[in-house]
C-alpha positions in Angstrom: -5.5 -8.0 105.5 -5.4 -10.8 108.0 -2.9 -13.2 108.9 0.5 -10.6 108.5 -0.4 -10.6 104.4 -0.2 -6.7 102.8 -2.2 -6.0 100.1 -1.1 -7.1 96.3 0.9 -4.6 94.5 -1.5 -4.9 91.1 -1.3 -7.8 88.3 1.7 -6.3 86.3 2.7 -10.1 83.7 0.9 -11.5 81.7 3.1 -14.6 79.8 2.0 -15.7 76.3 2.6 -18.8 74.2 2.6 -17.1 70.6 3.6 -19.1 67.3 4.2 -16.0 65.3 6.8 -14.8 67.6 8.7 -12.1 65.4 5.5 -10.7 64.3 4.3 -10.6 67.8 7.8 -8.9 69.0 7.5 -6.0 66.2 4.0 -5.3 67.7 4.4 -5.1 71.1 8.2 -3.0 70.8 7.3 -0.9 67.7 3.8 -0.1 67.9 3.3 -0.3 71.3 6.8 1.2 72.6 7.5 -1.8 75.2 11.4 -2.6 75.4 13.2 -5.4 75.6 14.1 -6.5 79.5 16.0 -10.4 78.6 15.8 -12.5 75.9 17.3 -15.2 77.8 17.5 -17.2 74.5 15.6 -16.7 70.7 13.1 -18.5 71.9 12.1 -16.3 74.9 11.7 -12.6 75.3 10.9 -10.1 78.1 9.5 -6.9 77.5 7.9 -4.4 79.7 6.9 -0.5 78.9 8.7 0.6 82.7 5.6 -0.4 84.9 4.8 -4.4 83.5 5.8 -7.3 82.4 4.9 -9.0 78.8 6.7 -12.6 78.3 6.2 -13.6 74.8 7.4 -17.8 74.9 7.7 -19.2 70.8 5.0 -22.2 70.5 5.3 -24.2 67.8 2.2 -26.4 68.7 -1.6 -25.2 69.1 -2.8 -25.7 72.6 0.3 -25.3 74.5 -1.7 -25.1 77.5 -4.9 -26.4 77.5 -6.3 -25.4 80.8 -5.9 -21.6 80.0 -8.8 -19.8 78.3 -7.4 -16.1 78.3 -10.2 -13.9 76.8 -7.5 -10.9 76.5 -5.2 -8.6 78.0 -5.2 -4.9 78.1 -3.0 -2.4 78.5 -4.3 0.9 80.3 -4.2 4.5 78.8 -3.7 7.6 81.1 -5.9 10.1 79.0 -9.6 9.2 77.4 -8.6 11.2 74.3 -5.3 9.0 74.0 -7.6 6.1 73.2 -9.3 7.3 69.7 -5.4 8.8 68.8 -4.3 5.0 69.9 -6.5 3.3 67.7 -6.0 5.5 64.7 -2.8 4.7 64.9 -2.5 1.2 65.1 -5.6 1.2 62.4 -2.7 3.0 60.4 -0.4 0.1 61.1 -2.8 -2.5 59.5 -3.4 -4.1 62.9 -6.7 -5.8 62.8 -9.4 -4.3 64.9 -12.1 -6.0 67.1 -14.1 -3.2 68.3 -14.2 0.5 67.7 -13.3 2.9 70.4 -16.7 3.4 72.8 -17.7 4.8 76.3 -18.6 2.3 78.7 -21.5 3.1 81.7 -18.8 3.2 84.0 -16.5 6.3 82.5 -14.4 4.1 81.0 -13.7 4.5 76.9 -11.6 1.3 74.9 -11.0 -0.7 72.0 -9.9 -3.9 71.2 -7.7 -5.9 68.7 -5.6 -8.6 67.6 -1.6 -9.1 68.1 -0.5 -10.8 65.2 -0.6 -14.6 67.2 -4.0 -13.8 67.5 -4.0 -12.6 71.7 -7.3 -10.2 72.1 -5.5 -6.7 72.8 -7.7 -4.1 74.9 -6.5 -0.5 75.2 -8.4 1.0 78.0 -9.1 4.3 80.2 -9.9 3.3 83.1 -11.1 6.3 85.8 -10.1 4.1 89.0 -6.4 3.2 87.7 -5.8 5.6 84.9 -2.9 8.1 85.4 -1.6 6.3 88.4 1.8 5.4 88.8 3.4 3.1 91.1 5.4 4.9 93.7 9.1 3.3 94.4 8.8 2.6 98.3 12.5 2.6 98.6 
């Protein structure tokens, strides 16, 4: 890269404005295993799954930021088979579902939902990035 910059180390946080905040903490800690990081106050809450960052923020208004338009966020998936054993299981967990599970053109297999506040949710294989870890430079 020019100019001294080295390349970006991925896009690891996503922040969310949810209004059903306790709902929205049960599904991404119990169903989707992330733990907590801070919870600065009961307001605000930090979670990752040991490679991310998920900020959930409590909104009591609609349209807390009007200039975003988020279509979703996704959270990737080592194995292709992990995906149909993913959505079984959150099917199981009355989470409501967007898409079935299907193979896109480009190897990669996913499925989407909703979080309880209503956030698009993909769960993804991805050939390029799947079953890659970050290495600790240190």
């Amino acid at each position: 890269m020019s100019d001294g910059l080295k390349p970006l180390a991925g896009m690891r946080h996503v922040a969310l404005f949810v209004k059903e905040f306790a709902a929205c903490e049960h599904f991404y800690v119990n169903l989707l295993g992330m733990h907590e990081e801070w919870r600065p106050d009961d307001d605000n809450l930090y979670l990752s799954s040991g490679f991310d960052n998920v900020a959930l923020h409590r909104s009591e208004g609609v349209g807390t930021n009007t200039r975003q338009r988020l279509d979703h966020i996704g959270f990737i998936i080592d194995d292709i088979d992990q995906v149909d054993v993913w959505y079984e299981f959150l099917l199981q967990h009355k989470v409501e579902m967007k898409t079935a599970p299907r193979t896109h053109r480009d190897g990669a297999r996913s499925f989407y939902c909703l979080d309880p506040d209503g956030t698009m949710v993909q769960f993804i294989y991805h050939p390029p990035i799947s079953g890659k870890r970050l290495v600790d430079p240190s």
